[in-house]
C-alpha positions, -999 to 999 in steps of 0.1 A, spaced: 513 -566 -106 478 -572 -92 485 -604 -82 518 -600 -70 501 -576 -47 469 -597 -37 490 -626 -26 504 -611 5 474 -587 11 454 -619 14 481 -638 36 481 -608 57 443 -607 61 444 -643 70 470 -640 97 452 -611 116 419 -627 113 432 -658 127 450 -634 158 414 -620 163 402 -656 169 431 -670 191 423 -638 215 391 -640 216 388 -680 219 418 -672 251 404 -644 264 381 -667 292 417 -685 300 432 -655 302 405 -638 325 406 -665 347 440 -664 358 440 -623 357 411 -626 382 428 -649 405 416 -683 391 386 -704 374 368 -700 412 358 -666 403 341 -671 370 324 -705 375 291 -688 383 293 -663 350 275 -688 326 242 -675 331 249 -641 334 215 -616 338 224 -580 322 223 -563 357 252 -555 376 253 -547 418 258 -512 423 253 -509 464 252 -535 492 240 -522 528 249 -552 559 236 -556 591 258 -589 621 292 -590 598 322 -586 615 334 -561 590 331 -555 552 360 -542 526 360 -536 489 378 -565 472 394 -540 449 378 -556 417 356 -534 398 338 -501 413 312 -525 436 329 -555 445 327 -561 486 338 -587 506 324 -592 539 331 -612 575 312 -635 592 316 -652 624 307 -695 624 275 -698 644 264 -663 633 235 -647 615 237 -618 594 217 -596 566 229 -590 531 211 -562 512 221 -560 470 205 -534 452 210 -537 410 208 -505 394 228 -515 360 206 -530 338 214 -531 301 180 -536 291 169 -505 303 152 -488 338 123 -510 327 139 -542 329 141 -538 371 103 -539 367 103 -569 348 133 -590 368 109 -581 395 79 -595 383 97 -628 381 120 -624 410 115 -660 422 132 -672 390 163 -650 395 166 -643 427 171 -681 447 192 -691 472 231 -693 466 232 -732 459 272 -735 447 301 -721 464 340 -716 455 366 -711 477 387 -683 461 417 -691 477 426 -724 462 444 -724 427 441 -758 424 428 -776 397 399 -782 387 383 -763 413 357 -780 435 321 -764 439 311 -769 475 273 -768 481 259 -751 512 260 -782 537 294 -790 529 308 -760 543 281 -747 563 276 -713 543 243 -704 535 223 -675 517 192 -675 515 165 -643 501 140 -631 524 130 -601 505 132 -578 470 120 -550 464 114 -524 435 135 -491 447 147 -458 433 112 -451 417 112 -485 405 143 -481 383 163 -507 407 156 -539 424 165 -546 459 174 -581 472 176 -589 510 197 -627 520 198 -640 556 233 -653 555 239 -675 579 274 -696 585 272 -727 610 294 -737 640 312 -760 619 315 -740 587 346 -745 571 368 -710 575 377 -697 543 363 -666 513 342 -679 490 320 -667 465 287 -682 453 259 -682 427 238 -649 435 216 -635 407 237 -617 386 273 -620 396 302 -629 378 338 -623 395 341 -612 433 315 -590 434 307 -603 467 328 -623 488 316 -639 518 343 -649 545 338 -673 573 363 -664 598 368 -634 619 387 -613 600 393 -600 559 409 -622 539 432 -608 520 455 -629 499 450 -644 459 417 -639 438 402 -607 452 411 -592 420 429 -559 434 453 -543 459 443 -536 495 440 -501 510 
C-alpha cells in the first residue's frame, strides 16, 4: 500500500519541482518582453539595493511618468540643449544607513551613464549605443546626503548634441533597472512600446 502510494507522491513532487524551475529559469524571458523588450533590462546586472523615489528637472521640454512602477519618469530634451537631472534614492534595502555608506563611495556608483538603449526597437539583439554615437550624454555634477542623511541625492548635466540621434532611450545610471528614467531626444513624449504602462 505504502509503495503504491509513494510512487506517484514522488512523481508528483518531481513534476512541480521541475515547474518551479522552468518559471524561475523563464521568468528574465518573460520580464523582458512584459516590459517592452531586452532594452529595458540590459542595465539590471549590477543592480545596487536602492531604488529612485523622486526626480526634480530644470531645461527639459516636459517630463511624464512612463507608467511603470510608482517612480518611473520619462523626460524631453531638445538636440543642442542642456538640462539638469536631480535623482534622489530613498529605498535602500540595507537600511537608512546604507545612504551613508553609498555616499562615502559615491564615485564608484554614481559615474556617468556610459551605455544607452533605444526603447523603441524590438529588434534583436538589441544594440547598446555609447554616448558619442547618439549624442546623449549624462554626466554627475553633484550628490548629496539629504533627508537627515537617510537618502542620497544625485545631480547629472544631461546634455543632447545638435546631431543627437531622436529617439527614448534609457541608460546605465546607478541603480536602475527598467524605465525608471527615460530620456527622449526630440521635442515631444514618446509614447509608443517599452514604457511599461498606459498613458494618462
Amino acid at each position: 500500500m505504502t509503495s503504491a502510494f509513494a510512487k506517484p507522491f514522488f512523481l508528483g513532487a518531481v513534476i512541480a519541482l521541475a515547474s518551479v524551475i522552468a518559471i524561475v529559469t523563464a521568468a528574465p524571458i518573460l520580464t523582458r518582453f512584459l516590459m517592452g523588450g531586452p532594452s529595458l533590462i540590459y542595465n539590471c546586472q549590477n543592480v545596487i539595493p536602492a531604488t529612485p523615489t523622486s526626480f526634480r528637472s530644470w531645461g527639459f521640454v516636459t517630463s511624464h511618468p512612463t507608467g511603470f512602477g510608482p517612480y518611473g519618469t520619462q523626460f524631453v530634451i531638445r538636440p543642442n540643449s542642456t538640462a539638469l537631472l536631480e535623482i534622489t534614492y530613498s529605498h535602500f534595502r540595507e537600511g537608512e544607513s546604507a545612504a551613508q555608506g553609498f555616499y562615502a563611495d559615491n564615485a564608484k556608483y554614481i559615474t556617468p551613464v556610459r551605455s544607452w538603449a533605444n526603447i523603441a526597437s524590438r529588434s534583436p539583439p538589441i544594440h547598446i549605443y555609447n554616448s558619442t554615437e547618439i549624442g546623449l550624454w549624462a554626466t554627475p555634477i553633484n550628490t548629496a546626503l539629504t533627508d537627515n542623511m537617510s537618502s542620497l541625492t544625485a545631480t547629472y548635466q544631461v546634455s543632447a548634441s545638435a546631431t543627437a540621434l531622436t529617439g527614448p532611450y534609457v541608460g546605465d545610471f546607478f541603480s536602475t533597472c527598467g524605465p525608471d528614467i527615460v530620456l527622449t531626444v526630440g521635442s515631444g513624449l514618446y509614447t509608443g512600446q517599452g514604457l511599461g504602462g498606459v498613458w494618462n
